[in-house]
C-alpha positions as CSV (number, residue, x, y, z in Angstrom):
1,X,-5.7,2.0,38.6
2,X,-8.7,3.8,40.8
3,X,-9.9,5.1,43.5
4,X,-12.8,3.4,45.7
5,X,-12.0,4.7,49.1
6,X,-15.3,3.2,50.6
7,X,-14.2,-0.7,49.2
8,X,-10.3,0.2,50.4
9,X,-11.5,1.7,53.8
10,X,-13.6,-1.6,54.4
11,X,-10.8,-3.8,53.9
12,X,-8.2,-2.2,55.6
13,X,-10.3,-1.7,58.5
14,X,-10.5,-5.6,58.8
15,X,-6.9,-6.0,58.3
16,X,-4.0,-6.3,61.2
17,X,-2.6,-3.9,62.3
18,X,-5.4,-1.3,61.0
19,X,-7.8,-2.4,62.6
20,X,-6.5,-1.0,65.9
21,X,-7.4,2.1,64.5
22,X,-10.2,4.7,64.4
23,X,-12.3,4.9,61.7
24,X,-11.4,8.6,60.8
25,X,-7.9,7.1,60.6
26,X,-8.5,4.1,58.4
27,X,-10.7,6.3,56.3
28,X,-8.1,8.6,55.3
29,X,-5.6,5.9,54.7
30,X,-8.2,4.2,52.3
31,X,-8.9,8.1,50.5
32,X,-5.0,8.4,50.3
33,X,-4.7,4.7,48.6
34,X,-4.9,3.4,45.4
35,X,-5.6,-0.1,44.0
36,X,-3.8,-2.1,41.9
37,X,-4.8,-5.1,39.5
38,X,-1.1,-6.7,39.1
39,X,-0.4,-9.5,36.4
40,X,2.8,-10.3,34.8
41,X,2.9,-7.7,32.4
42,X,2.5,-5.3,34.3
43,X,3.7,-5.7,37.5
44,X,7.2,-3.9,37.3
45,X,5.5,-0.7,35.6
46,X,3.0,-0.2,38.6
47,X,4.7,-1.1,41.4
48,X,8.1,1.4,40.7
49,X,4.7,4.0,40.0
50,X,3.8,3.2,43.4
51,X,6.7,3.1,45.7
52,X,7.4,3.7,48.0
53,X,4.2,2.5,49.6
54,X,3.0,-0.6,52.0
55,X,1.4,-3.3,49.5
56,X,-1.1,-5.2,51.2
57,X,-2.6,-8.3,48.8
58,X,-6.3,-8.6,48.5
59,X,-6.1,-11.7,45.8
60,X,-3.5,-13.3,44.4
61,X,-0.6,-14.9,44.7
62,X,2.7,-13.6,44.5
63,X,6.5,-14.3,45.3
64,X,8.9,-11.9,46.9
65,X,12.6,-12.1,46.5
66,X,14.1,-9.2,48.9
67,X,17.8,-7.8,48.7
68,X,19.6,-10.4,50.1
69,X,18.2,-13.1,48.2
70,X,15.6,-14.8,50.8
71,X,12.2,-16.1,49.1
72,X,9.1,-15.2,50.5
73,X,5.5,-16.6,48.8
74,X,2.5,-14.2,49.9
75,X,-1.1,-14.1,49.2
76,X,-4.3,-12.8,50.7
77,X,-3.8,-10.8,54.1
78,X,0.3,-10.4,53.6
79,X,1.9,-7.3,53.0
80,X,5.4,-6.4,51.0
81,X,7.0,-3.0,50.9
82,X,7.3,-2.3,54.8
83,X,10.9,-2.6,55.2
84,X,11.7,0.1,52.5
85,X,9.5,2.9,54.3
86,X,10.9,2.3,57.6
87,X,14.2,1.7,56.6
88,X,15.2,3.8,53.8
89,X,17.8,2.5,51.3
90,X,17.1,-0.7,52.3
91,X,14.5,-3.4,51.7
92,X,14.7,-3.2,47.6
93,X,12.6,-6.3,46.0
94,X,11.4,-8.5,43.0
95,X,8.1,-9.4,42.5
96,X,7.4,-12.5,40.5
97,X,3.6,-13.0,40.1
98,X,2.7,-16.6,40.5
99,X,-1.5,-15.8,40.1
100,X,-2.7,-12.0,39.2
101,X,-4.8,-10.3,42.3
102,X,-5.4,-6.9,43.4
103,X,-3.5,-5.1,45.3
104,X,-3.9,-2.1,48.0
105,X,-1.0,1.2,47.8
106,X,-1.0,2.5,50.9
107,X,1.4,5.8,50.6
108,X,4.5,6.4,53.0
109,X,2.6,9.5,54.1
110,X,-0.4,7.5,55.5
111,X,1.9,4.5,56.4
112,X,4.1,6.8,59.1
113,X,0.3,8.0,60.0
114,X,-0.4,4.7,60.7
115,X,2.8,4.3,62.7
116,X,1.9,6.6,65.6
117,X,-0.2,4.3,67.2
118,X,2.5,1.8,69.3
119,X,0.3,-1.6,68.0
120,X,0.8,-0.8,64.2
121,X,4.8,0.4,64.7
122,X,4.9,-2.9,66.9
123,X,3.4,-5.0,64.5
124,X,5.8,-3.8,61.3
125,X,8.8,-3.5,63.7
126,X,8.5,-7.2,65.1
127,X,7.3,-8.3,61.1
128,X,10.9,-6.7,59.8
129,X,12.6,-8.3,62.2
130,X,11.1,-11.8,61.4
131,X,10.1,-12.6,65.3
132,X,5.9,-13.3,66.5
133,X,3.9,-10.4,66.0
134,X,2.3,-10.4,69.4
135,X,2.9,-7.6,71.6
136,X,0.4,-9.3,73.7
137,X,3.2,-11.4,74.9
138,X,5.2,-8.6,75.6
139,X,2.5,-6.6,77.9
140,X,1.6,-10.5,79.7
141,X,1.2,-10.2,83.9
142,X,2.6,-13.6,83.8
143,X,5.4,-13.7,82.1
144,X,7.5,-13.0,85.3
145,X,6.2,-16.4,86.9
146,X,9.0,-18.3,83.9
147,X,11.9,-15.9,85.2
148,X,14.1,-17.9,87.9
149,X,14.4,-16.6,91.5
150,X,17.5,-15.5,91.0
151,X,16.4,-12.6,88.6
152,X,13.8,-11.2,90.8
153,X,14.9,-11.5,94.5
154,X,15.7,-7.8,95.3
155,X,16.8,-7.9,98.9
156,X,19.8,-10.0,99.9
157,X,19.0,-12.9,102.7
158,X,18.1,-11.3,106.3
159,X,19.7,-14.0,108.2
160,X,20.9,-15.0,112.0
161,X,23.1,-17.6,113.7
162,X,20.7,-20.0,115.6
163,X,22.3,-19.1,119.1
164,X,22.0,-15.3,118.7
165,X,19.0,-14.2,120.8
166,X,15.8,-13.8,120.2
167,X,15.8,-10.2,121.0
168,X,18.1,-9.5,118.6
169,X,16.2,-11.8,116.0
170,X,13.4,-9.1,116.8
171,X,15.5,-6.6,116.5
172,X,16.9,-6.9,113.0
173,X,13.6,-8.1,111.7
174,X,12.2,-4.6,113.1
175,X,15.3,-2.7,111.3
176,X,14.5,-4.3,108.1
177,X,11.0,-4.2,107.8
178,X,10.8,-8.3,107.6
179,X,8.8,-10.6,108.8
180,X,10.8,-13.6,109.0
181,X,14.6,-14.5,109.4
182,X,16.6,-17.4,107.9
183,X,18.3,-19.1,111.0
184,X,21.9,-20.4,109.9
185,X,24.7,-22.5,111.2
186,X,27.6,-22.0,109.1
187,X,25.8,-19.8,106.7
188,X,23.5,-22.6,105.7
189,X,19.7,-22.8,106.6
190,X,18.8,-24.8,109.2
191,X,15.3,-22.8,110.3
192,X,13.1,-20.1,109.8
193,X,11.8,-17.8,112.6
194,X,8.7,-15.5,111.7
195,X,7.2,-12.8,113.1
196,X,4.3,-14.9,113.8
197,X,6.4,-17.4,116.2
198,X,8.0,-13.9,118.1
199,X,3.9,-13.7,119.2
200,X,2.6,-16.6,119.5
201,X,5.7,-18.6,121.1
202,X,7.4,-15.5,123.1
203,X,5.1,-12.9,123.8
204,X,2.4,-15.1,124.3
205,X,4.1,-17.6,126.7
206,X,6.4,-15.3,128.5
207,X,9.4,-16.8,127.2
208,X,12.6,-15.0,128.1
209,X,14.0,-13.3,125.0
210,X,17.2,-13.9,126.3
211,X,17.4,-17.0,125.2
212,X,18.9,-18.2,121.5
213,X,16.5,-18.0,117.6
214,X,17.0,-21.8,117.9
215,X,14.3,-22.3,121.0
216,X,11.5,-20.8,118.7
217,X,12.3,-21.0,115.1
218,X,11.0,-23.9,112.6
219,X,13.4,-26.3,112.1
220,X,14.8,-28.0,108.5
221,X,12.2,-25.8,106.7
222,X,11.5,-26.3,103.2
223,X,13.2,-24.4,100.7
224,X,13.3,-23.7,97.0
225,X,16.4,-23.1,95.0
226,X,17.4,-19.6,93.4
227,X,17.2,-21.0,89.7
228,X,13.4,-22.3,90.2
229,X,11.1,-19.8,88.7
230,X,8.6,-17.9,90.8
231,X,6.0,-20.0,90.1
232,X,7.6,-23.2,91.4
233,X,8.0,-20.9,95.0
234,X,3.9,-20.6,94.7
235,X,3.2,-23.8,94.2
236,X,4.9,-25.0,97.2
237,X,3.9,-22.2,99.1
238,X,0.5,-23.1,98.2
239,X,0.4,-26.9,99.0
240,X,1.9,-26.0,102.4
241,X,0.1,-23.7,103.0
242,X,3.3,-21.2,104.2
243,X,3.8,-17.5,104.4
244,X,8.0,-17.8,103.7
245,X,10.1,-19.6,101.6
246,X,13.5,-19.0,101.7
247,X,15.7,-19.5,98.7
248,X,18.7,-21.3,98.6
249,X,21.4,-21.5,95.8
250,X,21.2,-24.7,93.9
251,X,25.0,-25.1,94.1
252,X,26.2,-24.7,97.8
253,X,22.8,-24.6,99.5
254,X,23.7,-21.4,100.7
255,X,20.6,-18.8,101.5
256,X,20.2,-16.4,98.8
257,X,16.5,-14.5,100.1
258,X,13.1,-15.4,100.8
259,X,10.0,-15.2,99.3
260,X,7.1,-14.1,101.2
261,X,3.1,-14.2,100.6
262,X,3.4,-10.4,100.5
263,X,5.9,-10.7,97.1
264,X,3.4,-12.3,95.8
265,X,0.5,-10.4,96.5
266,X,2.3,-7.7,94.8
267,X,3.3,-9.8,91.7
268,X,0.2,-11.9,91.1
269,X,-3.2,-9.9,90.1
270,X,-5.2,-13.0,89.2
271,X,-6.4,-15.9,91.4
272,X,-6.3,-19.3,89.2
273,X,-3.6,-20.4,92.1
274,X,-6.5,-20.9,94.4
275,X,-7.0,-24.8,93.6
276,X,-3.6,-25.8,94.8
277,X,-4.3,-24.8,98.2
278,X,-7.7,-26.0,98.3
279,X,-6.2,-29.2,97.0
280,X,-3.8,-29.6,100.0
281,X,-6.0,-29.4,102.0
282,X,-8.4,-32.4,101.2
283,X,-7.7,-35.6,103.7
284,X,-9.4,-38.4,101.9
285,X,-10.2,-39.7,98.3
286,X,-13.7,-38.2,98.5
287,X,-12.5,-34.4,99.5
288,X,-10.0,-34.7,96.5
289,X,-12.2,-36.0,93.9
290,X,-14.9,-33.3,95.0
291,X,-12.3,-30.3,94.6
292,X,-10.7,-32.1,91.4
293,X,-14.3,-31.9,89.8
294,X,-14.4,-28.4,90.3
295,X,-11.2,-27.8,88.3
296,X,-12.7,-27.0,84.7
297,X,-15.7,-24.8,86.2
298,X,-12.9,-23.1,88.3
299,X,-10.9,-22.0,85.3
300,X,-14.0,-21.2,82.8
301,X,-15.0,-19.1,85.8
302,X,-11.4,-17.2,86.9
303,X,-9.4,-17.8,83.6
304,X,-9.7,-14.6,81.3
305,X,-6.8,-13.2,80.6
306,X,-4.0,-13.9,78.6
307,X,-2.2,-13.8,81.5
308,X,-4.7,-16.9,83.1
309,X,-4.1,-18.9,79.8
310,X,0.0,-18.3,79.9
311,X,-0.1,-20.4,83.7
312,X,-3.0,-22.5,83.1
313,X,-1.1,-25.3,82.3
314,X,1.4,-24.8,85.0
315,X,-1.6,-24.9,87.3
316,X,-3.1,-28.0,86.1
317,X,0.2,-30.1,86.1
318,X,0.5,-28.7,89.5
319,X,-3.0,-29.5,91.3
320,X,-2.2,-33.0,89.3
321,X,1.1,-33.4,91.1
322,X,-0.7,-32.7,94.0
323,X,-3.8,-35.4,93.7
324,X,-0.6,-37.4,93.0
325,X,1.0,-36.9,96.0
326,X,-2.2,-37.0,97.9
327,X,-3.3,-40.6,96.6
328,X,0.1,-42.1,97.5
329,X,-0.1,-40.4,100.7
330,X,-4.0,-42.3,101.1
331,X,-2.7,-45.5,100.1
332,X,0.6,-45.6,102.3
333,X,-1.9,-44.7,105.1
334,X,-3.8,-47.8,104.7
335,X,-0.9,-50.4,103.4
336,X,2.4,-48.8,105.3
337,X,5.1,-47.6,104.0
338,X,7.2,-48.7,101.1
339,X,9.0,-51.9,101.0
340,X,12.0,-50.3,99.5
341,X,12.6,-46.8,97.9
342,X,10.6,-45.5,94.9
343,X,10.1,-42.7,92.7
344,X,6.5,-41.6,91.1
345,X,8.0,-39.9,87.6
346,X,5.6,-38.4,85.1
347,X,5.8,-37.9,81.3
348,X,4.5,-35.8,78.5
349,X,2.4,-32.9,79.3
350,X,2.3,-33.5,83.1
351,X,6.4,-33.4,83.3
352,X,6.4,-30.0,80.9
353,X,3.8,-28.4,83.1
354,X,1.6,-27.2,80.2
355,X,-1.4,-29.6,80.8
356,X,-4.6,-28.9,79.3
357,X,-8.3,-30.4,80.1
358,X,-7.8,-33.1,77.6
359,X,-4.6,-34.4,79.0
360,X,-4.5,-38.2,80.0
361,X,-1.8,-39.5,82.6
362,X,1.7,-40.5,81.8
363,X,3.3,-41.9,84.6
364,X,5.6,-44.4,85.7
365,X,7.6,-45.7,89.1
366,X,11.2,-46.0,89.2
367,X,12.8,-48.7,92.1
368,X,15.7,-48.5,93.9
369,X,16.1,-52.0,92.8
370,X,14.7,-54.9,91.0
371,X,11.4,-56.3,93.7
372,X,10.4,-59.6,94.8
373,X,7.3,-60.9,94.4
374,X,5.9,-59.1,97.7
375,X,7.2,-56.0,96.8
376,X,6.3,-56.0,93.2
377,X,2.6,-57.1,94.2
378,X,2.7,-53.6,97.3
379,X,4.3,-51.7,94.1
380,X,1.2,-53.0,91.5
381,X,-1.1,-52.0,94.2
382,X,0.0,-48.6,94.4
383,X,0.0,-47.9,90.7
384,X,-3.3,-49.0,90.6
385,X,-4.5,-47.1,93.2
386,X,-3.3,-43.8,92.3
387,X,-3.7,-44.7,88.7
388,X,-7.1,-45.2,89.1
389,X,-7.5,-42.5,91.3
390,X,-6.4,-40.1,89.2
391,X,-9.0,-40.9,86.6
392,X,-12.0,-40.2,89.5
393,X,-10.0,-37.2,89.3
394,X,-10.8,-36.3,86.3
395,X,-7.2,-37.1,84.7
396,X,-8.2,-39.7,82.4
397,X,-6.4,-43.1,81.8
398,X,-4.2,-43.3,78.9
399,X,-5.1,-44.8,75.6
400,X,-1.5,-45.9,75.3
401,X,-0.9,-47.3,78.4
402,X,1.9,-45.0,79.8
403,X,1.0,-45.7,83.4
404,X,2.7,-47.0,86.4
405,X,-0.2,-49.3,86.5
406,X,1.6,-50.6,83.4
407,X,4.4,-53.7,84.5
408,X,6.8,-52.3,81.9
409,X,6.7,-49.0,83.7
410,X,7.8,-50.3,87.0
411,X,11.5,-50.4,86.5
412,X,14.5,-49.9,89.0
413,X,17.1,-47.5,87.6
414,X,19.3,-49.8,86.3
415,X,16.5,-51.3,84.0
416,X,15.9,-48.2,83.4
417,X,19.1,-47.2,82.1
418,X,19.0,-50.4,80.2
419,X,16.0,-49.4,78.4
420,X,17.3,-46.1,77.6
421,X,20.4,-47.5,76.1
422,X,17.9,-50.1,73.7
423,X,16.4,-46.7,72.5
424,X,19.7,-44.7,71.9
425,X,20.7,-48.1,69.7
426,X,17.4,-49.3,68.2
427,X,15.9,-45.6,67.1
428,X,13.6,-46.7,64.6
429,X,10.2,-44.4,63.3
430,X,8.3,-47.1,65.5
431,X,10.9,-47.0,68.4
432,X,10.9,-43.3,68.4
433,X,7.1,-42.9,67.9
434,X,7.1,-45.1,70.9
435,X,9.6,-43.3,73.5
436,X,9.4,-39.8,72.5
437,X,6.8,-39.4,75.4
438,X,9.8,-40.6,77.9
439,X,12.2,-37.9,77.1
440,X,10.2,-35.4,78.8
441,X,10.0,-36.4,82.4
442,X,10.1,-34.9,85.8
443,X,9.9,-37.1,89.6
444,X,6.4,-35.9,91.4
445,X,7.0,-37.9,95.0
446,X,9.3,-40.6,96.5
447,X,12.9,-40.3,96.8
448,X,13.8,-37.9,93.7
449,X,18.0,-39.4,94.2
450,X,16.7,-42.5,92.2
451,X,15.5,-39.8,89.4
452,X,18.4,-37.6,89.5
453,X,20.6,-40.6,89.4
454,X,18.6,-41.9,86.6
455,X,18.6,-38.8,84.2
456,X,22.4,-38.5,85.2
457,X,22.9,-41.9,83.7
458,X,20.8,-41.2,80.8
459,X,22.6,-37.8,79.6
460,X,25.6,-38.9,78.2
461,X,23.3,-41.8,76.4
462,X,21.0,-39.4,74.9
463,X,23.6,-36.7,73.3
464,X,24.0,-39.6,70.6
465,X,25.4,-38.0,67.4
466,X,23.2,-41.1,65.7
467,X,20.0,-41.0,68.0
468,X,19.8,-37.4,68.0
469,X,19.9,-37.2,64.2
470,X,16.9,-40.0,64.0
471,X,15.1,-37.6,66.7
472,X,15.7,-34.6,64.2
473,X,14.2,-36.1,60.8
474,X,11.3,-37.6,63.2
475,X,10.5,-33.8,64.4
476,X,11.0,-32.8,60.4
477,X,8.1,-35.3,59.4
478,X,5.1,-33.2,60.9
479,X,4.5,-30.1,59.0
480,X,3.0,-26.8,59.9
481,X,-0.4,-26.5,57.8
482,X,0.6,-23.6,55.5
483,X,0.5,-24.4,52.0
484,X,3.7,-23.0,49.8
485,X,1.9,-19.7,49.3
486,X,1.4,-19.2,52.8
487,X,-2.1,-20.1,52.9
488,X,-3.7,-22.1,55.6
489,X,-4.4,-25.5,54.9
490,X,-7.4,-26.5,56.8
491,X,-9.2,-29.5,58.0
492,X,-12.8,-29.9,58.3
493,X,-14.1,-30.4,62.5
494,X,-17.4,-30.2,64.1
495,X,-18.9,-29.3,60.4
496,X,-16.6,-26.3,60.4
497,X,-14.1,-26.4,57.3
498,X,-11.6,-23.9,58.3
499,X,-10.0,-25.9,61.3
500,X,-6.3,-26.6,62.2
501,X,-5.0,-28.9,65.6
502,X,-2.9,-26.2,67.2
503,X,-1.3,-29.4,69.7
504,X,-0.3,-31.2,66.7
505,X,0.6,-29.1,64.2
506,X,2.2,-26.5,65.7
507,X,2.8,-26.9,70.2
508,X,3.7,-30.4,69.9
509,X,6.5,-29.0,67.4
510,X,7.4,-26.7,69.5
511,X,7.9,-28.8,72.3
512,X,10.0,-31.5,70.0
513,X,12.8,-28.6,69.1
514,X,13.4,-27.6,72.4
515,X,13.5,-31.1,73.5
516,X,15.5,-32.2,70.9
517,X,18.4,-29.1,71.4
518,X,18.3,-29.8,75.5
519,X,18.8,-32.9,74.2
520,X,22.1,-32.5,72.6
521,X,23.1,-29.8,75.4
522,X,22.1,-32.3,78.3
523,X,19.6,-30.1,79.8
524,X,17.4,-31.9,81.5
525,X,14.6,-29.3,82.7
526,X,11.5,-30.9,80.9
527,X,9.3,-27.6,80.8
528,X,9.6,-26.1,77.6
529,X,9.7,-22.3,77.9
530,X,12.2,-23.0,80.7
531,X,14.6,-24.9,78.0
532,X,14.2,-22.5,75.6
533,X,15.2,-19.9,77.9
534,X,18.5,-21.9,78.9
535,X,19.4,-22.5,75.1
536,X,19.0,-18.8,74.5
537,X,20.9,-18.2,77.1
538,X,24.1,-20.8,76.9
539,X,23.8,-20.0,72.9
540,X,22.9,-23.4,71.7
541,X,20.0,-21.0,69.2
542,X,20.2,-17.3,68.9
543,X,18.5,-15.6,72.1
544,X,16.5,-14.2,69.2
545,X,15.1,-17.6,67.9
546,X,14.9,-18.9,71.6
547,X,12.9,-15.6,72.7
548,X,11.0,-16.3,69.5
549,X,9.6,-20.0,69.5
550,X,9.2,-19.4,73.2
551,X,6.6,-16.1,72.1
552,X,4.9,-18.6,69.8
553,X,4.3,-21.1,72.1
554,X,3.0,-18.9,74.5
555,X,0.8,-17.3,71.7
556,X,-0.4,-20.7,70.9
557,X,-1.2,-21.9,73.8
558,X,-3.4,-19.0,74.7
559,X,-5.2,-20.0,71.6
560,X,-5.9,-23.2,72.9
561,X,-6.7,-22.6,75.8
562,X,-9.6,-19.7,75.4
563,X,-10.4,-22.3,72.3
564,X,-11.2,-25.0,75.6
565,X,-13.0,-23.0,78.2
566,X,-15.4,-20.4,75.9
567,X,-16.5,-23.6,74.0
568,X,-16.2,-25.7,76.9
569,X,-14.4,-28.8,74.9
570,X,-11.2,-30.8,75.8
571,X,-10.0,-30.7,72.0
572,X,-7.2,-28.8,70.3
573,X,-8.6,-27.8,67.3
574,X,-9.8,-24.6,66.8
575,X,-11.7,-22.4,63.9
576,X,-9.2,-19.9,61.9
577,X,-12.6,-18.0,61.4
578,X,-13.0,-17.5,65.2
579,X,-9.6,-15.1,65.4
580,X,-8.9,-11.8,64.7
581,X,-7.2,-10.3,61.9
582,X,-4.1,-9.7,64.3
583,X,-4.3,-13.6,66.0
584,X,-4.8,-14.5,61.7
585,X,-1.5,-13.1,61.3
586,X,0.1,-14.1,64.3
587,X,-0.9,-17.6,63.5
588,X,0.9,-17.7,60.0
589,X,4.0,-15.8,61.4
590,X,4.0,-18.4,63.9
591,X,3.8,-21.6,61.4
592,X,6.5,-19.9,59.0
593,X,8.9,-19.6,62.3
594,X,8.4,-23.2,63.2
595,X,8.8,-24.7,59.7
596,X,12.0,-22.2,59.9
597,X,13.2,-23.9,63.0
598,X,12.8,-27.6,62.0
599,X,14.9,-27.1,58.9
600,X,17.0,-26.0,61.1
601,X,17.3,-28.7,63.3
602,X,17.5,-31.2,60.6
603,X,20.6,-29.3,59.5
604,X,22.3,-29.0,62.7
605,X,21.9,-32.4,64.3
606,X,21.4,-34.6,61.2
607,X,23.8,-33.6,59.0
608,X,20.7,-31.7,57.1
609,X,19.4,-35.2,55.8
610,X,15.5,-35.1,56.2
């Protein structure tokens, strides 16, 4: 045992959470500290000598058995002990030394020092409580763009019966301090009158204000419903380039408030939304491939805060829905309308909204029914068309094949149906490595009935006791890279040899547990932070675990995407050495909550067969 305050100081000043602090701080925790050689014969002597204190491991490797019996396996980076000094009585362990290292004391006294600053108590607070050590996620501008409508509407609807007059319409908006009305028959919306349309259709033309709302306002507006999130209402807002939405509940269409360009203002404090309106506003295949090119200069140039990263995704899938749109829109013009009715329904990435600048398209078209030969070849066209379109885009073709350009992807809905049911029967590793892709999907254009009649069909099919339990060992076959003593285990990239695939090793993870428990629960959102929230919420998981895979993948796809636009690449593989200590730590927390969650999920929906 010995002091070396200058060796102590530099190493806890490198470590998470002290390195948040000054260095007069860290400096007289590293004087107040002691270090430790620990091996198996001495290990019991030296740390009852030491406690209570915070150990943090320089070398070694070492396995923790707390009080109630859980197994922990720590080396370089980790710390033991915490629990004890800020619980008291509690947090006893056994420490079994699996390879001798040296090991830092950090006394209580300089420990509750430490704990004055909010980023270290976080950081030990969120650590004893086993969730993502990343306030980060806590403190994000963004995070109210997941919360539905519902949550954050804090005026009740301002609404008026369409033969009331126009100077009472005027009148109310003036006594609320709105600027637009929802104009009702029967309590349900059937326009919207502005402050805009009391100028520029009554003041303007001299119209006599006498007469009823329903002579000025805009009829069969569009709407959004009240358990949409926020970001959904932009979107639209954006691509039609309105000032009000109002919000209608999604069971009896009744008006529940509006959301207003000025709500937003308030709310939003970056400006990565911009594309979608620029997008909108194209009229031709050369306009839209222009503004689509600007897309990844756009968000190396506006995307820079967490914040940015947390709805980058959401923006992407977005502005790709609406190129979508656009290019059916383009080729109707030119060919005339639709034989029969259709539904353009994307996959993957695309249908979670969390789209990244190396995401292909998956796409397919769902029929009302089963064409002839000319509507199969108008159909073909189409795909191909917008397919193709989409790659001058910049959304590239995928390697695969999951493409409405594809035959087999041009199904009605009772084919598709069919096809589902082949799945549900038939899961086999090659059938599920296969299909996985279609169980996240979401309708972009067409007649979205087909869809919702489609995924209605499909529920019960997919809640399979058999298929769900083939899903579950499928998602248990991919492991987080973490070794058994919590190291990292790396793979070499781009002559760096500390490098792990965040997509696949860890979102893509993610993103198969919350698809496989909305699964079973018949949720059919495909986003992923949105199903997490609903499982928390209707207690299929713990609120806690929900809250906490949905913190991770937030966490990791900031990662990814500052990994994308500071090295200007479309992969998902980033350098450990290119984090923080903190981001170091969150990481591993992170990997150990996932591999957490897919035992879990092997136990609950396959009978805990792997």
């Amino acid at each position: 045992m010995s002091d070396i305050p200058h060796q102590v100081s530099d190493f806890i000043s490198k470590s998470a959470p002290f390195d948040v602090l000054d260095e007069d701080k860290v400096s007289a925790i590293a004087t107040k500290s002691k270090v430790i050689y620990l091996t198996p014969d001495n290990q019991e002597a030296l740390i009852a000598e030491h406690q209570p204190s915070l150990f943090l491991i320089q070398t070694g490797q070492f396995t923790i058995y707390d009080e109630d019996g859980a197994e922990r396996f720590l080396s370089d980076g980790d710390y033991f002990g915490f629990i004890a000094l800020m619980e008291p009585g509690k947090g006893q362990i056994e420490v079994k030394i699996d390879s001798p290292g040296v090991v830092y004391c950090i006394p209580k006294t300089m420990f509750d020092v430490a704990l004055e600053n909010r980023r270290v108590k976080n950081f030990f607070t969120d650590a004893k409580n086993d969730v993502l050590l990343n306030q980060a996620v806590e403190d994000s501008n963004s995070m109210w763009l997941y919360k539905p409508l519902h949550e954050q509407l804090t005026k009740a609807p301002i609404q008026i019966e369409q033969h009331d007059s126009i100077q009472l319409a005027a009148q109310i908006m003036s006594q609320h301090c709105v600027s637009s009305l929802i104009v009702t028959e029967d309590d349900h919306l059937i326009g919207i009158v502005t402050d805009r349309d009391l100028r520029n259709r009554v003041v303007a033309e001299g119209m006599d204000i006498s007469l009823g709302v329903n002579t000025i306002m805009t009829e069969n507006p569009v709407y959004v419903l009240h358990n949409q999130n926020m970001f959904s209402a932009i979107s639209l807002m954006s691509e039609k380039n309105i000032h009000h939405l109002p919000v209608l509940h999604a069971d009896d269409r009744s008006p529940v408030g509006m959301v207003t360009t000025s709500d937003v203002i308030r709310k939003q404090r970056g400006n990565v939304l911009f594309m979608i309106g620029e997008l909108s506003k194209t009229a031709n295949l050369y306009e839209l491939t222009r503004i689509a090119w600007q897309m990844p200069q756009y968000f190396a140039a506006n995307a820079k805060r967490a914040g940015d990263f947390d709805i980058a995704g959401k923006v992407l899938s977005q502005a790709t829905d609406i190129m979508t749109r656009k290019l059916i829109a383009f080729f109707i013009e030119q060919h005339g309308a639709a034989p029969m009715g259709y539904c353009w329904v994307v996959y993957g990435s695309q249908a979670r909204e969390d789209q990244t600048m190396g995401s292909d398209q998956d796409n397919a078209l769902l029929l009302a029914q089963s064409p002839n030969e000319a509507e199969a070849e108008y159909f073909k066209q189409m795909a191909e068309y917008v397919c193709k379109g989409l790659g001058k885009c910049g959304i590239k073709l995928c390697d695969g094949n999951i493409m409405a350009s594809n035959p087999e992807l041009r199904l009605s809905v009772d084919d598709a149906v069919v096809q589902a049911k082949k799945w549900v029967n038939q899961p086999t590793p090659e059938a599920i490595l296969a299909f996985n892709i279609f169980l996240d999907a979401r309708a972009v254009e067409g007649d979205r009935a087909l869809f919702k009649n489609l995924q209605q069909r499909r529920k019960p099919l997919f809640k399979n006791d058999f298929f769900l339990a083939a899903l579950a060992r499928d998602a248990n076959s991919d492991a987080v890279p973490l070794s058994v003593f919590n190291k990292f285990v790396y793979r070499k990239h781009n002559g760096k040899k500390d490098c792990i695939n965040l997509k696949v090793n860890a979102i893509a993870l993610i993103n198969n547990l919350a698809r496989l428990y909305s699964l079973s629960a018949g949720i059919t959102v495909p986003n992923t932070v949105e199903r997490l929230n609903i499982l928390g919420q209707i207690n299929v998981i713990s609120t806690e675990n929900a809250n906490n895979l949905r913190d991770i993948w937030l966490f990791l796809n900031r990662l990814r995407w500052r990994h994308q636009l500071r090295n200007n690449v479309t992969d998902n593989i980033i350098s450990v050495s290119d984090l923080s200590s903190l981001e170091r730590h969150q990481l591993k927390a992170s990997f150990k909550s996932i591999h957490r969650a897919q035992q879990a999920v092997v136990i609950k929906l396959s009978g805990g067969i792997a």
